[in-house]
C-alpha positions in Angstrom: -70.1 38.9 130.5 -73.2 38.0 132.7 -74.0 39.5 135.9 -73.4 36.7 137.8 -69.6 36.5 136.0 -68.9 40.1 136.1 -69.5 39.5 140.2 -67.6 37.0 140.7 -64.3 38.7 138.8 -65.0 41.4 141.0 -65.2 39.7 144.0 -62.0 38.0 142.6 -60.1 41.0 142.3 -61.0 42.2 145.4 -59.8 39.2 147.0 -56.6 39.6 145.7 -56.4 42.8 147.3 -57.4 41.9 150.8 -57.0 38.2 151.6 -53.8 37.9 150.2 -51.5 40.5 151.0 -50.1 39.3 153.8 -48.6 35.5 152.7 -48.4 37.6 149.0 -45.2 39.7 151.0 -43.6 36.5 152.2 -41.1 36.7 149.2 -39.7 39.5 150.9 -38.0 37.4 153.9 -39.1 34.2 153.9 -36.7 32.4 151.1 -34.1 34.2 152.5 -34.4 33.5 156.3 -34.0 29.6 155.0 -30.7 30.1 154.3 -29.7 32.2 157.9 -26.3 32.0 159.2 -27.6 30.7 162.4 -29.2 27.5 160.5 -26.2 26.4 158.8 -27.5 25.6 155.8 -25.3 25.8 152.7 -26.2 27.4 149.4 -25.6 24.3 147.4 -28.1 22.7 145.0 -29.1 19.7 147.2 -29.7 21.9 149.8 -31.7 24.9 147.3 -33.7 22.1 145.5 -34.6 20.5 149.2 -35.6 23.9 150.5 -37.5 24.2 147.8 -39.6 21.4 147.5 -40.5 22.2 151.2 -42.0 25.2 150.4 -43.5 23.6 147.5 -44.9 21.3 149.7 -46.2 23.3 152.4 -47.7 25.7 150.5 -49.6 22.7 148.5 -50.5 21.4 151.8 -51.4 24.1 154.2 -52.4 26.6 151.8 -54.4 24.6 149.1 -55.4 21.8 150.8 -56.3 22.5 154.8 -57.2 26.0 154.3 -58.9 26.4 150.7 -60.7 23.1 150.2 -61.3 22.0 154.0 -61.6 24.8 156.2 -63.9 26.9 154.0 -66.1 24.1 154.6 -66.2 24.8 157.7 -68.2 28.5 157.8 -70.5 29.5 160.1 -73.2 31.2 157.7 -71.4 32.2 155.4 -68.4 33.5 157.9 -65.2 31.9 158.0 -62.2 32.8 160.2 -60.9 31.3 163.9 -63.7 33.0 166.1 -66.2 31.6 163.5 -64.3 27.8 163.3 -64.5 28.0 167.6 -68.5 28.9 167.0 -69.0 25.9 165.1 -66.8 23.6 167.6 -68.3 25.0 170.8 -71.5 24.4 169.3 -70.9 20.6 167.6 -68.9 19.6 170.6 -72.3 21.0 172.9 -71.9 20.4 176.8 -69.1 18.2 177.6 -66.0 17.9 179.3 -64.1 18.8 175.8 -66.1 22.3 175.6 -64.3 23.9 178.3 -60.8 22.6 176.8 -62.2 24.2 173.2 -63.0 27.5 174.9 -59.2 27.7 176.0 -58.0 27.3 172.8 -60.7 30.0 171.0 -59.5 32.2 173.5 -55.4 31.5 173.1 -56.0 31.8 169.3 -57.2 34.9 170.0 -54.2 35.8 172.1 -52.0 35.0 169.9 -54.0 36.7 166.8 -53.0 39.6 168.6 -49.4 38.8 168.2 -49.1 38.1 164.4 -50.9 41.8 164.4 -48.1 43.6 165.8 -45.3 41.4 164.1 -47.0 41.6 160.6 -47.0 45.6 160.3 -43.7 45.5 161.5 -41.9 43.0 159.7 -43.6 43.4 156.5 -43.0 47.2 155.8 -39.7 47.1 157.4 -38.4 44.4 154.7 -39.5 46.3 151.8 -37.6 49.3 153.0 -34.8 47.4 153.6 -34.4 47.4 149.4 -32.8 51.2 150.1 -30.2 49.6 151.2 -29.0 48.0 147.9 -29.4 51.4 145.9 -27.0 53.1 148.3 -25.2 52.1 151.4 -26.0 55.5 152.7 -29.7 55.0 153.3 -28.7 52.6 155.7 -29.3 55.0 159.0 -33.1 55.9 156.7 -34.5 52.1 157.0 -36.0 52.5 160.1 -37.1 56.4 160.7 -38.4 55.9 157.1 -40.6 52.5 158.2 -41.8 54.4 161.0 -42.9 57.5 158.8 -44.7 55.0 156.5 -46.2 52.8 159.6 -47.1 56.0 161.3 -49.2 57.6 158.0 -51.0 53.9 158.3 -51.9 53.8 161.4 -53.0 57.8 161.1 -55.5 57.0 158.6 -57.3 53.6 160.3 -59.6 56.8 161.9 -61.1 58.0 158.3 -62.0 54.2 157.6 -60.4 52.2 154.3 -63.6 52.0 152.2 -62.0 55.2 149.5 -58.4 53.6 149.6 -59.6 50.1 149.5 -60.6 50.5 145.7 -57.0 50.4 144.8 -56.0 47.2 146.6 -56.7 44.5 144.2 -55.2 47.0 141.5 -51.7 47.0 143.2 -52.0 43.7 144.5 -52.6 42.5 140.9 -49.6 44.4 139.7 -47.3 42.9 142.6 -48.1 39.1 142.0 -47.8 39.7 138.0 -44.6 41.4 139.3 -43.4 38.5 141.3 -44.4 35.9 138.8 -42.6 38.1 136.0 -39.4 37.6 137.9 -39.8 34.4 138.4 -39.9 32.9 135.0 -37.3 35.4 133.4 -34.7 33.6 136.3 -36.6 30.3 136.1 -35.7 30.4 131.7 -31.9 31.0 133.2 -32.0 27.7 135.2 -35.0 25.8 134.0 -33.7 22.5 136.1 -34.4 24.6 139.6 -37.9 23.1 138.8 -36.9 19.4 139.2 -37.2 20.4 143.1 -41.0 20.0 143.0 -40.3 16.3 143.6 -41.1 15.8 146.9 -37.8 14.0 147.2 -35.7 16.8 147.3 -37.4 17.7 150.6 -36.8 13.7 152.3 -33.3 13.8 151.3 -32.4 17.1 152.9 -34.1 15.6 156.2 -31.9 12.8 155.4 -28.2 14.8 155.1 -29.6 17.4 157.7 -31.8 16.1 160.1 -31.4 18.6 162.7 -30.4 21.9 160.2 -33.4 21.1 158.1 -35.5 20.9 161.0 -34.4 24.1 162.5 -34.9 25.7 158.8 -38.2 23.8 158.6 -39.3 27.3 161.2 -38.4 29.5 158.3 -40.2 27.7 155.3 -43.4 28.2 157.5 -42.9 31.8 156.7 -44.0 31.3 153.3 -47.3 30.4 155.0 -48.0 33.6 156.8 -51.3 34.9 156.3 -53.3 31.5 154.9 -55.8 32.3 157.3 -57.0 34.9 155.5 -58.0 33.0 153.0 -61.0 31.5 155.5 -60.9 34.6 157.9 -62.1 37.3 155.1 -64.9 34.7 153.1 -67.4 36.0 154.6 -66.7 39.0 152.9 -65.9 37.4 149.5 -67.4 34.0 149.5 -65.6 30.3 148.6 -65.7 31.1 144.7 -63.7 34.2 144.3 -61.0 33.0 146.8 -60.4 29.7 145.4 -59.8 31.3 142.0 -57.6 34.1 142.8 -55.6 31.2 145.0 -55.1 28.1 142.3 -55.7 30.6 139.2 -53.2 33.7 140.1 -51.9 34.2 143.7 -50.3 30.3 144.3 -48.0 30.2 140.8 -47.1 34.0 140.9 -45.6 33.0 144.6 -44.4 29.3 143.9 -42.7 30.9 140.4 -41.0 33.7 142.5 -39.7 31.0 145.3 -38.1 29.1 142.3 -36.6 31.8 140.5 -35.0 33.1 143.4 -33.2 29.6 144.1 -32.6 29.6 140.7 -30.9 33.2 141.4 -28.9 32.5 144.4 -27.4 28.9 143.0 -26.0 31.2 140.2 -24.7 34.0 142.5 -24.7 33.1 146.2 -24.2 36.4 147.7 -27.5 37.7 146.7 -29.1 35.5 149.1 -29.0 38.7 151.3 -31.9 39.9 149.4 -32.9 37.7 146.9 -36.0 39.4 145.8 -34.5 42.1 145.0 -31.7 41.1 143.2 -33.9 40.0 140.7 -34.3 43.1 138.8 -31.8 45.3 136.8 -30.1 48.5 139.2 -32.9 50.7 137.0 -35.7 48.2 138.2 -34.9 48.5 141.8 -36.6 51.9 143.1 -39.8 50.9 141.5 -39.8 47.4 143.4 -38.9 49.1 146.4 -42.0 51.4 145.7 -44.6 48.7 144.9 -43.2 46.4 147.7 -44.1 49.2 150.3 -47.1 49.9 148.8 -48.1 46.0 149.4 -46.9 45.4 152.5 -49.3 48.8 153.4 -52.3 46.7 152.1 -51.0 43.6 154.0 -50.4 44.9 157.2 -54.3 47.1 156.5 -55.8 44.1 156.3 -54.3 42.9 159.7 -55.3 45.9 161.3 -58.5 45.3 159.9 -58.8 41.7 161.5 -57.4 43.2 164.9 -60.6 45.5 164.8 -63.1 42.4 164.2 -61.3 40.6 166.5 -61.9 42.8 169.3 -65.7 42.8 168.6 -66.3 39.8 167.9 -64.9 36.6 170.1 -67.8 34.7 170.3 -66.6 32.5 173.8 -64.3 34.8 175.0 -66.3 38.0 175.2 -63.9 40.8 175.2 -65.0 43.6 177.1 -67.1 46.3 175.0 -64.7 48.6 173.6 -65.5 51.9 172.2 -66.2 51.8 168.3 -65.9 53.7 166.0 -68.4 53.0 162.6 -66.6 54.4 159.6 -68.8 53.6 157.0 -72.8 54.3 156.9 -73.1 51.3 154.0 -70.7 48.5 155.3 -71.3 47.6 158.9 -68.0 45.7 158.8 -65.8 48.9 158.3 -65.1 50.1 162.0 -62.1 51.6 164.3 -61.4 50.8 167.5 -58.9 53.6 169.0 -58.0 51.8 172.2 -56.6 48.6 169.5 -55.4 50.9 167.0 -52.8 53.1 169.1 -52.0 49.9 171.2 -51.0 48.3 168.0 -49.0 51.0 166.7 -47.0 51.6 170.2 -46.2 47.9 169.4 -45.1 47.7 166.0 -43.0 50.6 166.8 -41.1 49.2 169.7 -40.9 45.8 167.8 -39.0 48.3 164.8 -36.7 49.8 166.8 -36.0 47.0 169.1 -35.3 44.4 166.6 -33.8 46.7 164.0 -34.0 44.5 161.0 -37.0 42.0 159.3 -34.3 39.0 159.8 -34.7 40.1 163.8 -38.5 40.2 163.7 -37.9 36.7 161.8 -37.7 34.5 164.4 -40.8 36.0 166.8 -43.4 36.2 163.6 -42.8 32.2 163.0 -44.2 31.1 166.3 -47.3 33.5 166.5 -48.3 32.1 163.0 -47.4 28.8 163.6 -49.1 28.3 167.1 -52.8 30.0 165.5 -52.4 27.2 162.3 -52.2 24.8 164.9 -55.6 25.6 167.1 -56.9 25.7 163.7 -56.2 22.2 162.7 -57.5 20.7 166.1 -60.6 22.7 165.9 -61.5 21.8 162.7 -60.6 18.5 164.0 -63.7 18.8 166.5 -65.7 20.1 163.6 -65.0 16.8 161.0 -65.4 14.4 163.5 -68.8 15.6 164.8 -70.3 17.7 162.0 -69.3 16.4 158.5 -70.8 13.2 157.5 -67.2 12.5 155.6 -66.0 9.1 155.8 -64.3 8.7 159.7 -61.5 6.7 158.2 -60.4 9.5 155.6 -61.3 12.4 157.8 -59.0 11.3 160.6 -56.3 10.4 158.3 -56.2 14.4 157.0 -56.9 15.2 160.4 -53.7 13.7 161.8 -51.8 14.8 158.8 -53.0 18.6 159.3 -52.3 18.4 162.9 -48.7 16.6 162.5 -46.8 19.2 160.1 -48.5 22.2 162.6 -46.6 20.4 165.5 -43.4 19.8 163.4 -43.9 23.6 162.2 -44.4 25.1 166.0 -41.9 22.6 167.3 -38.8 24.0 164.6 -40.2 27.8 166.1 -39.9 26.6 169.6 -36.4 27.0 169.0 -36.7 30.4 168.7 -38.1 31.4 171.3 -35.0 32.9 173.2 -34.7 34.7 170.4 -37.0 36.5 169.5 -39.8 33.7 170.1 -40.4 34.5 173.6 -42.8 38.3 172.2 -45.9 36.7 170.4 -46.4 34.3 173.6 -45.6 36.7 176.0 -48.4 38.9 174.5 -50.2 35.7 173.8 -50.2 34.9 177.8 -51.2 38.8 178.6 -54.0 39.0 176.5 -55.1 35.3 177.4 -55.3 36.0 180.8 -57.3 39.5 180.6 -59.7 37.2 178.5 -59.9 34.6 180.9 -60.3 36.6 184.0 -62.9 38.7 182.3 -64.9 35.6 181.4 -64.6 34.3 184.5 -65.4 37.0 185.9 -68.4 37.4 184.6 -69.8 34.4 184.8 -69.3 35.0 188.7 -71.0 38.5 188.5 -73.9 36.8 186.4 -74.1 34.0 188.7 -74.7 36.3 191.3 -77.4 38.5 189.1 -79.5 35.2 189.1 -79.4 34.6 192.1 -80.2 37.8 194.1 -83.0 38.4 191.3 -86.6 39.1 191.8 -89.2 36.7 190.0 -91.1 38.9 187.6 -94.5 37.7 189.1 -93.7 38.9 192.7 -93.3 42.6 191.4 -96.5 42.5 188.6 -98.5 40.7 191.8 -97.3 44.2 193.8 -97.9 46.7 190.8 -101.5 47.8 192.2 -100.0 49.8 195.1 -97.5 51.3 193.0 -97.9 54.7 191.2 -97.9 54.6 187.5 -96.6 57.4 185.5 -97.0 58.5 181.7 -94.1 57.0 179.3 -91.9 54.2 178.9 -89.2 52.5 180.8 -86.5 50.5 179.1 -84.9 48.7 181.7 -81.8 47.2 180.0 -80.8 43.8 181.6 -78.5 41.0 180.8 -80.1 38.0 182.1 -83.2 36.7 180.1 -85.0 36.5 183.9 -85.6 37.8 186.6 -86.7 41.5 187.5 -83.6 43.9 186.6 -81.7 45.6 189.9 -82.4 48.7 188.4 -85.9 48.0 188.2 -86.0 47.4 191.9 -84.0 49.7 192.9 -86.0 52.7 190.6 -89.6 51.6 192.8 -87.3 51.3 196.2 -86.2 54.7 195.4 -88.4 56.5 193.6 -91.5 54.5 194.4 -93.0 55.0 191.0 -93.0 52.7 187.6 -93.8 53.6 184.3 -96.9 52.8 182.3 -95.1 50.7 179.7 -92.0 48.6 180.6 -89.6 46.7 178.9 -87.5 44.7 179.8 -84.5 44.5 177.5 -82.1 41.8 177.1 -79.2 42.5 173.7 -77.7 39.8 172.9 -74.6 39.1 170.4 -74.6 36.2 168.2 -71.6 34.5 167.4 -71.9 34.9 163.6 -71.5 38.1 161.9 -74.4 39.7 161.5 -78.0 39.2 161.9 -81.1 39.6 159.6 -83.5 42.3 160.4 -86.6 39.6 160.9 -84.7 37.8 163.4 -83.1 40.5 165.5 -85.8 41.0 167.5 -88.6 39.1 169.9 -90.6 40.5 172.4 -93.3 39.1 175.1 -95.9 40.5 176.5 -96.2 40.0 180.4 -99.4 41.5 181.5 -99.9 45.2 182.9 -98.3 47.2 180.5 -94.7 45.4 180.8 -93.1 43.6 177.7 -89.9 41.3 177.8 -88.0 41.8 174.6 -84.8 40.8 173.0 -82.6 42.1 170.4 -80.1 39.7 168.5 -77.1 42.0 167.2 -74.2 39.9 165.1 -70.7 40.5 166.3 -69.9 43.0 163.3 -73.5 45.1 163.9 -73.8 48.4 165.1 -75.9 47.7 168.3 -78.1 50.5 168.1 -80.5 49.9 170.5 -83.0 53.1 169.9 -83.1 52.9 166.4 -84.0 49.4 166.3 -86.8 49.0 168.4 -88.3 52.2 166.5 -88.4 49.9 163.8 -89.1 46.9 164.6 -91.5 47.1 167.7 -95.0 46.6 167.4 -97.4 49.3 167.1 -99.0 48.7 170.2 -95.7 49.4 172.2 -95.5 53.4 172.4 -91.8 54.1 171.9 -91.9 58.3 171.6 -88.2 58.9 172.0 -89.3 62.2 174.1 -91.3 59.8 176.4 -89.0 57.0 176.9 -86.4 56.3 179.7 -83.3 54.2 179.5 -82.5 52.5 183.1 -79.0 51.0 183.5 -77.6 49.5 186.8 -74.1 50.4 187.4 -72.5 47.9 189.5 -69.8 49.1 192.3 -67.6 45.5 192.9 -65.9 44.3 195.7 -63.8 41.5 196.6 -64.8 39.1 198.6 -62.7 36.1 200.1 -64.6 33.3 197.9 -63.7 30.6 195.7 -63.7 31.1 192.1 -61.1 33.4 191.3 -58.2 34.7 192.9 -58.2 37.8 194.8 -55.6 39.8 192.5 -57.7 38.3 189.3 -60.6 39.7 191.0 -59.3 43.4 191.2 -58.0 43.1 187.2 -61.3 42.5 186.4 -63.0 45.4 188.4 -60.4 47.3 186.3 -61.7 45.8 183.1 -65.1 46.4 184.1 -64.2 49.9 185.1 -62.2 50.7 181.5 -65.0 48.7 179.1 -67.2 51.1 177.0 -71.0 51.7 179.1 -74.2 51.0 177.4 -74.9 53.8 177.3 -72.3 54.8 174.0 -72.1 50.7 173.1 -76.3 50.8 172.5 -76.3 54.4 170.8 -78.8 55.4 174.2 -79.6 59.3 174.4 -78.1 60.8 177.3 -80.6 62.8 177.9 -82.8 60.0 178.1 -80.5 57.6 180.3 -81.0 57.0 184.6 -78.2 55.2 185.9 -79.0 53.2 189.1 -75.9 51.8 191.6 -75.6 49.1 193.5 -72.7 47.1 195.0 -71.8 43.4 194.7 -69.4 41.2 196.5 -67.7 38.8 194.4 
């Protein structure tokens, strides 16, 4: 096998571990939460074969077509995933009055991202326990204290990083979707006529006998769906090749064949529609399912927790504050934890456990979370086909309206459900969108102000003469790319000194993932021993400030870490009764300012080496 090959088949592999655990555990609960009590929907073959065919369908649709041949078109350098779609579309779409419309829906996917983290954990681990309760009607009272011992031990470990575990994903993976495609032909050889339901006519005439029960079941079938964002979020990581072939090669027929044998199961013996999947092995076969479905819904609900981490690091438009990070690997900058998201995430997926009390529960919240996020998706990529591609207008608005009308008919049939259950994912969705929102806002009214009160670099070189200079260097870290910094001023109103070398430092974070070493940094000379520089940081690179101007500065700058100073200005905010934000949004966003990480730990900066200088705004 030639290098290239061998790659790719590893790559491949690993794929299947990561990218596909999630909508890989839909078998669990998503057949069977068709065929609820609440929908109405009888277990008879018209109504099997039209189920069917709808997740047939979908799957074809969603899966192969909208997210593995159109939207990994759509990468930002090689990145894929929501934040890297909103890049593109914020950048295509430029300065007009749709940009600020785009920027609210980056930010509500991200909101509700945040969602389908805390549902996915839950639901996913708790379903596979659930199998106990076929061995023995006794383990009943276990299901739950057992998925929290198992969700606890995963949520323990996100600390000691998932580069030594991760080895074994696409292994187990592997072994579940052989698994699930095993079972699938042996009950597919008992009926072989369940597959006449991959006419897509078995799905129009169960609209036609049940309009408004197929419509309501339509919110489970997109259950088969979760996690198909994956397969663009993680191809940075992978690349297009290896995901397309673990999807159309392996993962898509091991999941369609296990769909169809388990209607061909439950036509032949209704009452195992409780559980289908698990019906489909022999009372020896069960434990060993139960064990190897745990074990992937472990890796699906890691690689959530994973995305929750690079989620929170890297929103490109709606700038999260800086939270502290955690790098876990020396090799892989991607492999971080973020103890503020982590413990939040678990407090969640255990209240969401023991408050709903069963995956059928948790059913009816994970749909709209999911269903909402495919949605943005589809009118983003929208923005990008209309004004990027050079496709044919007449053919890329025909797909584009076809993408965007089954995500309204899916979010629509989980509307439903919000009373029950429904009403969680948008409830966190509308928290986390507005801390977003008031923290961008925010900001933008704190920079606003930082240009405006600032000094013009010429004014203070022009009064350098009568100012003492000292031995050493001055990094004076600043956000704006102008201006003299306010610690700057206030260091010579103060101390009445400046250094012999100054720098004036702007980091900036791209909104791809990470950034070259010969582009991540550019500096200026301004005359008199001051420099303006700036250092481009992706949103998955360790910022670390020190180490990289040691390395990348010229020779000429003298950066002796015992004779270099970091200068930060801490800002002390108060509200003011001006327009722009309201007053109560104003004092959650002193809070957010007063809880994000400081420089100082975000850049790597000494502390020995660190002067903090206050001052105090009115906003």
């Amino acid at each position: 096998m030639t290098a290239p090959k061998a790659r790719t088949s590893t790559l491949t592999l690993a794929a299947i571990g990561v990218v596909y655990g999630d909508i890989g555990t839909s078998p669990l609960y998503a057949f069977r939460e068709v065929f609820h009590d609440d929908h109405g929907l009888q277990l008879a073959r018209p109504e099997v074969f039209g189920v069917l065919s709808l997740i047939f369908w979908s799957v074809m649709l969603v899966v192969s077509v909208k997210y593995v041949i159109f939207l990994t078109r759509a990468d930002n350098k090689g990145e894929g995933g929501s934040l890297a779609l909103l890049a593109i579309a914020m950048r295509v779409a430029g300065k007009n009055r749709f940009s600020a419309l785009i920027a609210i829906l980056g930010i509500f996917a991200a909101a509700l991202f945040y969602g389908d983290s805390m549902l996915t954990p839950a639901i996913s681990v708790l379903s596979a326990v659930e199998g106990l309760q076929l061995l023995a009607p006794s383990f009943t009272p276990y299901v739950i204290p057992l998925t929290l011992v198992i969700l606890t031990a995963l949520f323990l470990i996100q600390r000691h990083g998932t580069a030594s575990v991760g080895a074994w994903f696409g292994p187990v993976m592997s072994v579940w979707f052989i698994t699930l495609a095993g079972l699938g032909l042996w009950h597919i050889a008992t009926m072989p006529s369940i597959l006449l339901a991959l006419n897509p006519l078995y799905a129009v005439m169960l609209f036609e006998e049940h309009a408004l029960i197929a419509f309501i079941a339509l919110g489970s079938v997109v259950l088969a769906l979760t996690g198909a964002e994956a397969l663009y979020a993680d191809m940075g990581h992978f690349g297009k090749r290896p995901i397309r072939i673990a999807w159309t090669s392996f993962v898509a027929p091991a999941l369609i064949l296990n769909y169809f044998g388990q209607g061909a199961i439950v036509l032949q013996n209704p009452e195992f529609i409780v559980n289908p999947l698990y019906r489909m092995v022999p009372a020896w076969g069960l434990l060993p399912l139960i064990i190897l479905a745990s074990c992937a819904t472990v890796i699906a609900s890691q690689a959530v927790i994973s995305g929750a981490f690079g989620h929170a690091t890297g929103n490109p438009v709606a700038a999260a504050p800086r939270i502290p990070t955690i790098h876990t690997s020396a090799s892989r900058e991607g492999q971080i934890y973020i103890p503020f998201i982590n413990w939040t995430l678990f407090i969640a997926v255990v209240c969401l456990v023991v408050g709903f009390g069963s995956s059928s529960n948790l059913a009816a919240a994970y749909g709209v979370a999911v269903t909402g996020t495919m949605l943005i998706d589809s009118l983003l990529l929208t923005v990008v086909m209309l004004l990027s591609w050079k496709w044919n207008r007449l053919i890329t608005g025909s797909f584009a309206i076809l993408f965007i009308a089954v995500d309204i008919a899916f979010f629509s049939a989980n509307s439903l459900k919000i009373l029950h259950g429904g009403w969680f994912p948008l409830a966190i969705g509308l928290v986390i969108f507005t801390l977003l929102t008031t923290w961008r806002t925010g900001r933008g009214l704190l920079s606003t102000y930082l240009r405006g009160s600032a000094i013009p670099i010429d004014i203070v070189l022009m009064g350098l003469p009568d100012i003492n200079r000292v031995k050493g260097t001055a990094i004076f870290l600043h956000s704006a790319a102008e201006g003299a910094p306010p610690a700057l001023m206030h260091n010579l109103k103060h101390n009445k000194v400046m250094h012999e070398t100054v720098v004036l430092l702007t980091v900036n974070t791209a909104d791809h993932a990470t950034v070259p070493a010969e582009e991540r940094m550019s500096i200026t000379e301004l005359g008199k021993g001051f420099y303006r520089a700036h250092l481009n940081f992706g949103y998955l690179d360790d910022p670390n400030v020190p180490d990289t101007l040691m390395s990348l500065a010229p020779p000429e700058l003298s950066l002796d870490p015992m004779q270099t100073s970091y200068f930060l200005s801490r800002e002390t905010l108060l509200a003011a009764a001006q327009p722009g934000m309201a007053r109560w949004r104003k004092y959650l966003f002193f809070w957010l300012m007063r809880s994000a990480a400081s420089p100082m730990h975000t850049f790597h900066l000494p502390p020995n080496r660190v002067i903090e200088l206050g001052q105090q705004i009115t906003i």
